[in-house]
C-alpha positions in Angstrom: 93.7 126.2 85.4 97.4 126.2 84.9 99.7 124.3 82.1 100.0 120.7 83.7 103.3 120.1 82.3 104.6 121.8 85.3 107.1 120.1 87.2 109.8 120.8 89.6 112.5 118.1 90.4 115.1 117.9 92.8 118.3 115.3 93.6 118.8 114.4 97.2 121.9 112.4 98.1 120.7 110.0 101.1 121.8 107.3 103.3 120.3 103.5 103.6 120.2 102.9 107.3 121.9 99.3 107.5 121.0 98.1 111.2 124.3 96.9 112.6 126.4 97.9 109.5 125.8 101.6 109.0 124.5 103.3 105.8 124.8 103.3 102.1 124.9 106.4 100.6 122.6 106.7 97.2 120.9 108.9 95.5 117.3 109.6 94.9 115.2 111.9 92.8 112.3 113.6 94.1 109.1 114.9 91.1 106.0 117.3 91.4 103.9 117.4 88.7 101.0 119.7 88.2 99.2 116.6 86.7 99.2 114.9 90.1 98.8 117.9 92.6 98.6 115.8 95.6 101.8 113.2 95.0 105.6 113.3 95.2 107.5 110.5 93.5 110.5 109.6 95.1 113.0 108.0 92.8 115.7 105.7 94.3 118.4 105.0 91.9 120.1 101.6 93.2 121.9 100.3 90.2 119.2 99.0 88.4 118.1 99.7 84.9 114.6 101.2 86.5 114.8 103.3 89.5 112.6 102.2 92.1 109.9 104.6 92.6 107.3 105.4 95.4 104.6 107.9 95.6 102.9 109.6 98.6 101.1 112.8 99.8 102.8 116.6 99.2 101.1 116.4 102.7 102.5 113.8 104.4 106.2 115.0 103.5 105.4 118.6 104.8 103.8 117.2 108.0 106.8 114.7 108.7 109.2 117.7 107.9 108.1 119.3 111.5 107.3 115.9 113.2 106.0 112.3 113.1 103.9 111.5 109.8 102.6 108.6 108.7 100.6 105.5 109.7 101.1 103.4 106.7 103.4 102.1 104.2 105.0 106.0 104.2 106.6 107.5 107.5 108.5 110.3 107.7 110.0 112.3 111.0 112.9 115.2 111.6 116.0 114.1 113.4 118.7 115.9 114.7 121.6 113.5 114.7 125.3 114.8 115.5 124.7 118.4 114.6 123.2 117.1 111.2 119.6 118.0 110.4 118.1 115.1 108.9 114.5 114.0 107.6 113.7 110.5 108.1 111.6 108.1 105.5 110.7 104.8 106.2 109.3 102.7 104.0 107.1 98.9 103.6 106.0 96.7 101.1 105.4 93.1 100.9 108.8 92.7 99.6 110.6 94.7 102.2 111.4 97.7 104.8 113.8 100.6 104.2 114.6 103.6 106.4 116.5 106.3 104.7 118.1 109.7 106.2 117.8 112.6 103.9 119.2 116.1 104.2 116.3 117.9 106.0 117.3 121.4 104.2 116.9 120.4 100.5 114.2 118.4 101.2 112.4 121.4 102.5 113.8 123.4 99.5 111.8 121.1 96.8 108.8 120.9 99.0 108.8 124.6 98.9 109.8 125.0 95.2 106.2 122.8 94.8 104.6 125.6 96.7 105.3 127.6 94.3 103.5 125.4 91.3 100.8 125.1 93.3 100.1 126.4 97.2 99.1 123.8 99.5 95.1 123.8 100.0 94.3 124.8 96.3 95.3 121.6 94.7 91.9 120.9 93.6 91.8 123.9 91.7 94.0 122.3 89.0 91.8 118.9 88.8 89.5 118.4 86.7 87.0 116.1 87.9 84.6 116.2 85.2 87.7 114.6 82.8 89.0 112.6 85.6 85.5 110.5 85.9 84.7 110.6 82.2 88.5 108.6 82.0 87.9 106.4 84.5 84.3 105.3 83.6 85.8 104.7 79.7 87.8 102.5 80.7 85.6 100.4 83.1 
């Protein structure tokens, strides 16, 4: 097992798709942590105190970087708008929807500086399930 304080970071400048208005550019921070092999968090800093953050499958941003991904409150899908190769991310809550466009490139780049931590298929290897159970059934 490998030192879970690993993490690998990345910013991404993005765009809120406005319908009928355009987009807003903004930044958002993207985390991999060996603690949590299967999750990105996406930070989205909006001019809040708190970022607002979401968190979804390695997975499900490496699928969407080569086509549709997604059934649930996550999506993701390549585009090729106006020369520009972008990623998009859609995302749903109860309070809301938000569709994003992302520079395909970097995001790519993280994704495959989090290869690197840990390869794709052996992220149970750094889990320990023993520890994981024993934590959940103390605090139930």
């Amino acid at each position: 097992m490998m030192n879970s304080s690993v993490t690998v970071s990345a910013e991404l400048g993005l765009s809120l798709v406005v319908p009928d208005h355009g987009s807003v550019p903004l930044v958002a921070s993207l985390y991999y942590s060996a603690d949590d092999p299967y999750a990105i968090r996406m930070a989205f800093h909006v001019g809040t105190d708190e970022p607002v953050e979401w968190i979804f499958a390695r997975d499900l941003l490496a699928v969407g970087l080569e086509g549709p991904a997604g059934e649930g409150d996550v999506q993701v899908w390549p585009a090729d708008e106006h020369g520009r190769e972008l990623l998009n991310i859609a995302l749903s809550s109860p309070f809301g929807e938000a569709h994003f466009e992302a520079p395909r490139g970097s995001t790519a780049a993280f994704l495959t500086r989090t290869y690197e931590v840990i390869a794709p298929g052996h992220e149970t290897d750094y889990i320990n399930v023993d520890g994981e159970l024993d934590e959940l059934l103390w605090r139930a």
